[in-house]
C-alpha positions in Angstrom: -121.8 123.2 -78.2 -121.1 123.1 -74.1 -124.2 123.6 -72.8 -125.5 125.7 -69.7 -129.1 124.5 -69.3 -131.4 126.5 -67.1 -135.0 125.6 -65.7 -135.3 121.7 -64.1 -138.7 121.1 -66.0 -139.5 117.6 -68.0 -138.7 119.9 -71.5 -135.2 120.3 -69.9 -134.8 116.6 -69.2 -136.4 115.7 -72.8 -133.5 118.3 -74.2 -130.6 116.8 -72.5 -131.9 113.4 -73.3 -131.9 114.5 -77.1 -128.4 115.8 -76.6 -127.2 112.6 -75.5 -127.0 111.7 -79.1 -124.9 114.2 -80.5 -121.6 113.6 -80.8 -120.7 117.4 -80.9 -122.5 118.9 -77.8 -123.0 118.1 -74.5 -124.4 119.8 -71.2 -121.2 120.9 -69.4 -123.5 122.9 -66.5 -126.8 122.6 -64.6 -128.5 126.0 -63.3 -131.2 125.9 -61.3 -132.4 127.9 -57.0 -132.2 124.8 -55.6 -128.8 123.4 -55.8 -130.1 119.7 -54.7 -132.3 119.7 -58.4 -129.0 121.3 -60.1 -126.6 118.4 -58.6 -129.4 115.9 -59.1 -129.1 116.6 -63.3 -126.2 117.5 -63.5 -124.4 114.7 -61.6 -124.9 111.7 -63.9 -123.7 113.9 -66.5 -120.7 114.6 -65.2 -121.4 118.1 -65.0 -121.0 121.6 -63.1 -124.1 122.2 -60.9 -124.5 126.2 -59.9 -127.3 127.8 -58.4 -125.6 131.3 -58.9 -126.5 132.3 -62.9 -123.8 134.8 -62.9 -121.0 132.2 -61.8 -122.2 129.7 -64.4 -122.4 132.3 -67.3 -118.1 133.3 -66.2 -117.4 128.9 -66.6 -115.1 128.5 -69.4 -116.7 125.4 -69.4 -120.0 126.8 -71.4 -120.4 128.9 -75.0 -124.3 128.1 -75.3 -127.1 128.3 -72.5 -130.5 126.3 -73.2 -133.2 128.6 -71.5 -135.8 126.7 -70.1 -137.1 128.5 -67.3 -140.6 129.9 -66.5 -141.7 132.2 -70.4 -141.8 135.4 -68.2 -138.0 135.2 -67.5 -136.7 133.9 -70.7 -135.6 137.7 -71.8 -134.2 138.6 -68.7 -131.8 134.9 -68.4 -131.2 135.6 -72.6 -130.0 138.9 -72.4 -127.7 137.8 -69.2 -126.6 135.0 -71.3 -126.0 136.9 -74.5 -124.3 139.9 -72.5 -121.9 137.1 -71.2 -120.8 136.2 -74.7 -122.7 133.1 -74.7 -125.3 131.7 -77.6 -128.6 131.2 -76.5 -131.2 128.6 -77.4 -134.9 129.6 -76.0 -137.9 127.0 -74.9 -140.8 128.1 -76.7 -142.5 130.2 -76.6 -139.5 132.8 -77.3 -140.7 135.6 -74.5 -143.6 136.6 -73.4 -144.0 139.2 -76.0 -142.9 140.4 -79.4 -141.2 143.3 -78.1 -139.1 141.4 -75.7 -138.0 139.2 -78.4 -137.0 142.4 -80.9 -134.5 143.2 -77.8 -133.1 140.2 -77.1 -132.3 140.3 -81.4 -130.7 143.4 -80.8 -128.9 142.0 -78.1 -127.3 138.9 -79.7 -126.3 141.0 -82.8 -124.4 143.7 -80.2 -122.5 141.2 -78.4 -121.7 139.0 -81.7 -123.6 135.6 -80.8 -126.5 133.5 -82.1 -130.1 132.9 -80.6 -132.2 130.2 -81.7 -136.1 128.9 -80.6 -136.1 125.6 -79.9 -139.1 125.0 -82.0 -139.2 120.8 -82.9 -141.7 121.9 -86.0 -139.8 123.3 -88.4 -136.4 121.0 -88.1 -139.0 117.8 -88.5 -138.0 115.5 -91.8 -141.8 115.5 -91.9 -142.1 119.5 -91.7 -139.4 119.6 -94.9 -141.8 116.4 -96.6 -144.8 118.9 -96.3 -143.0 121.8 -98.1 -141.5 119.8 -100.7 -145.0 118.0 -101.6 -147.0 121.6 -100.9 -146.8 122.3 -104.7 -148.7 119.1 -105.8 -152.0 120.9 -103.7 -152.8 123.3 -105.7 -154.3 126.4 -104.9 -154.6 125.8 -101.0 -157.9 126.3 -99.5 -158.2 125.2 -95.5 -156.0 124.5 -93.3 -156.1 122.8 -90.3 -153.5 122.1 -87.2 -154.9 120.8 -83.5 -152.8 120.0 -80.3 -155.3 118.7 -77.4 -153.0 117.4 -74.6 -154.7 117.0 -71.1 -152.1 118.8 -69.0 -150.3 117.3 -65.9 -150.5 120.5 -64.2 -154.6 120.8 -64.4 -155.3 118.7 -61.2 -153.3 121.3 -59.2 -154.4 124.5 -61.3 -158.2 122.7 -60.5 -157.1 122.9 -56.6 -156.8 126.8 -57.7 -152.6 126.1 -57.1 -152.3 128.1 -60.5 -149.5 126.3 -61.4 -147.1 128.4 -64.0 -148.3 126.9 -67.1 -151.7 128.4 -66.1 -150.9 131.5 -65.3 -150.7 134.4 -66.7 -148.5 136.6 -64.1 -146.1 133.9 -65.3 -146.9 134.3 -69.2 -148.3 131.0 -69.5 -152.1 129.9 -71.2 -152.9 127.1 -74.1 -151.8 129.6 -76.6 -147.9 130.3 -75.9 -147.7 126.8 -74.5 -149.1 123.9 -77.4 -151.1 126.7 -80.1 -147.5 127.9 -80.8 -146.7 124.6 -82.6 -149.6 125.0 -84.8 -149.2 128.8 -85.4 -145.3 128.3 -86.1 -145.9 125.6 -88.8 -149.0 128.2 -90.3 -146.7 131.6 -90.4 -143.4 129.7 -91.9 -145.7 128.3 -94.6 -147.9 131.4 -94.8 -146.0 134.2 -93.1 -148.3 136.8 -94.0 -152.3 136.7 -92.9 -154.8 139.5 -93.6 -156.1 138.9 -90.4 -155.9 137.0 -87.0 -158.1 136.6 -84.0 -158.3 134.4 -81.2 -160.9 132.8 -79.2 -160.0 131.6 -75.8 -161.7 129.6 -73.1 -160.6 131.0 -70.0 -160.6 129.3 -66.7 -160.8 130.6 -63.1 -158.1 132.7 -62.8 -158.5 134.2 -66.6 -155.9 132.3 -68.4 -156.5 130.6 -71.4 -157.1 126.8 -70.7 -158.0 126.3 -74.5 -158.2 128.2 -77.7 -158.8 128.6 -81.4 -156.6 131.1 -83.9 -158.4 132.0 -87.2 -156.0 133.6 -90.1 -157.5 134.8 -93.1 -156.0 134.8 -96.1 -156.8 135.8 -99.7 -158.3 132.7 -100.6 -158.6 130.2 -97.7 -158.6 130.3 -94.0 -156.4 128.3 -91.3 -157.5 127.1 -87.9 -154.9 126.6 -85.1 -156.6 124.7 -82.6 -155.4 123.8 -79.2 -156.4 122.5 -75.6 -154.4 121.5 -71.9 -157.5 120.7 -70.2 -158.7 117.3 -72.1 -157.3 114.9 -74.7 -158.6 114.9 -78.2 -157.4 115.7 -82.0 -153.8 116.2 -82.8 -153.5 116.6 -86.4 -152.3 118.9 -89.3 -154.5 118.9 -92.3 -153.8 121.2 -95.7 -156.4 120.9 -98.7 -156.2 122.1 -101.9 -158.0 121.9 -105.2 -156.3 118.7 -105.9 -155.4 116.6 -102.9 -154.7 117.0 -99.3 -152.0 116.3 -96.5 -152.8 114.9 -93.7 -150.4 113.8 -90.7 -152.2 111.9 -87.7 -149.8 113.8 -84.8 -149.7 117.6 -83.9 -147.4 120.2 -85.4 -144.8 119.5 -82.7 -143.8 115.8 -84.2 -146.0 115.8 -87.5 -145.7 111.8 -87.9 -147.6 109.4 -90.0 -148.0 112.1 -92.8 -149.8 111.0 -96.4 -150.9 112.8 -99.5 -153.7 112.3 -101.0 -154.6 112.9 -104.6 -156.8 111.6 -107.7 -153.7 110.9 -109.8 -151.7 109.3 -106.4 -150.7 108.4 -102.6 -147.7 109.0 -101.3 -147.1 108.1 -97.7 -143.6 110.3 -96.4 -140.8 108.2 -95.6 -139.6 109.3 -92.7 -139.4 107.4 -89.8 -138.7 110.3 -87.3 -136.9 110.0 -83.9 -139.1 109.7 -81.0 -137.7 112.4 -78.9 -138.3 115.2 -81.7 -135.4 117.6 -80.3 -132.9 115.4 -81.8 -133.6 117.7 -85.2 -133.2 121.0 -83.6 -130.1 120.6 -81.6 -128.8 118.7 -85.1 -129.6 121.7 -87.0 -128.1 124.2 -84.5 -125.0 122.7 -84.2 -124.5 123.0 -88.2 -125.5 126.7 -88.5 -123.0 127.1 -85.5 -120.5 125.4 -86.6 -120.5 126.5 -90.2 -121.4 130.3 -89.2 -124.1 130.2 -91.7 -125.7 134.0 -90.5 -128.2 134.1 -93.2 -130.1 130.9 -92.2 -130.0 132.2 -88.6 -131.6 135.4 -89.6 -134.2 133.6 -91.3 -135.2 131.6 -88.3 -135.2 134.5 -86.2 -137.3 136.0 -88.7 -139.7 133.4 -88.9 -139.4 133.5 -84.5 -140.5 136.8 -84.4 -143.4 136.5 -87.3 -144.6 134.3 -84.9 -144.4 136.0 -81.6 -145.8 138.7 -83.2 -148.9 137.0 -84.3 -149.0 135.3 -80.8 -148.6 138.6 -79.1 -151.4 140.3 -81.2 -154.3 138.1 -81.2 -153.4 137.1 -77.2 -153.7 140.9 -76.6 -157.1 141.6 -78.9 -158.5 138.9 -76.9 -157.7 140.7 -74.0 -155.2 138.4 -72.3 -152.4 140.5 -70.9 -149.4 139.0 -69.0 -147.6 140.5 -66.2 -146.2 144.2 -66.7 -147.8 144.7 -70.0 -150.0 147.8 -70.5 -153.8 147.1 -70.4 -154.2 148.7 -73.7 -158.1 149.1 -73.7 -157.5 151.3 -70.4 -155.0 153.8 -72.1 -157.3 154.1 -74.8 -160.2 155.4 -72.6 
């Protein structure tokens, strides 16, 4: 892949650090406003800095653009990107809504071209550990995922800066921005709840500094946990009626995961990268390359399951982002 990236943010610099060790794709261009933070990137990379997005999508020098910029424009720079020919690979969360994300679909399969999430979860050795040891569970009866991770940004969004991770005019909030770890490795295990809700804990400005996600299935319930205003559990626990997983990290890296059961223990033996994007960029370059549509389909699938969810428990909680309808008002 030769790689547009766009958005300047520590993900971007954590993706292009994880690309550094692939030996089949490399960031060929930098887009960002400010032209000084596009050359600063892009310069020891030896790579094209633009700070027009229609000039960098015409380079010859790009077939695939990483979109990493605020959640609320990721449709509108996918569907430029896709319209230009170009694969794209979104940040989490996908868009802002489940909507959005059916058009950008629609999008990608009119103009011929792949979109991917960049999701670490499910492209984790761990994550394919889990699944292969699920069976030895049993009849599965809780479930448990939690990502606490005192954000960088809270200082400033404390100072009422409302920072874009806090903010909901920019779809931001706990729940698109750590919870959709947990509810990704939930829905691709269990894709089909009878039932979600969410409970936020809203700050100043209404946004969702913290949360819990309830799904109810037929026979057990699973709890997607999540906070960016202290530290606290990260962990992914699944019980069954005969033993239990446990890994000691959140759903994004899922490290240190064990099995427990009366008949055995079985630690996994992965010893995972520590820059967790290293698996996703792997495993996009081999659907890519090999043109392996049905595999794509099924992520996309499992995307949109997900954004979905996200979409309606956020807005039965009440939590609408910029542009969307304030459903409870049309109904009265």
């Amino acid at each position: 892949m030769k790689i547009l990236t766009i958005g300047t943010s520590i993900i971007t610099s954590r993706f292009i650090d994880a690309l550094s060790k692939s030996n089949e794709s490399k960031v060929t261009a930098i887009y960002s406003r400010d032209m000084s933070k596009a050359i600063s990137l892009a310069y020891p990379l030896g790579a094209l800095a633009f700070d027009n997005l229609d000039k960098a999508l015409q380079s010859n020098e790009v077939d695939t653009v990483y979109v990493a910029s605020v959640n609320h424009l990721h449709a509108k720079h996918a569907i430029l990107a896709l319209n230009a020919k170009k694969h794209v690979i979104l940040e989490k969360p996908v868009t802002s809504n489940d909507a959005e994300f059916g058009s950008i679909l629609e999008c990608a399969k009119q103009n011929g071209v792949f979109v991917f999430e960049a999701i670490t979860t499910l492209h984790l050795p761990n994550y394919h550990w889990i699944k292969e040891q699920l069976h030895k569970l049993g009849s599965i009866k809780h479930v448990y995922a939690s990502y606490h991770q005192h954000s960088s940004k809270y200082l400033a969004y404390l100072n009422h800066e409302n920072p874009n991770v806090f903010n909901l005019k920019t779809s931001g909030g706990c729940l698109v921005d750590l919870n959709v770890y947990n509810l990704h490795f939930i829905l691709s295990l269990w894709p089909k709840p009878l039932k979600g809700t969410y409970t936020p804990i809203l700050g100043h400005n209404g946004v969702d500094v913290s949360g819990t996600v309830v799904f109810t299935y037929e026979d057990f319930t699973a709890i997607a946990n999540a906070s960016k205003v202290h530290e606290g559990g990260q962990r992914v626990i699944i019980e069954g009626e005969k033993g239990v997983i446990e890994c000691q990290y959140a759903a994004n890296k899922l490290t240190q995961c064990i099995l427990k059961s009366p008949e055995e223990e079985v630690i996994s033996p992965h010893d995972q990268e520590s820059n967790a994007l290293v698996y996703e960029i792997q495993k996009f370059e081999e659907l890519i390359k090999r043109n392996q549509v049905d595999k794509i389909h099924d992520l996309n699938v499992q995307s949109l399951n997900t954004i979905h969810w996200m979409t309606k428990v956020r807005k039965e909680a009440k939590l609408w982002f910029e542009g969307e309808a304030d459903e409870t008002l049309l109904e009265n």
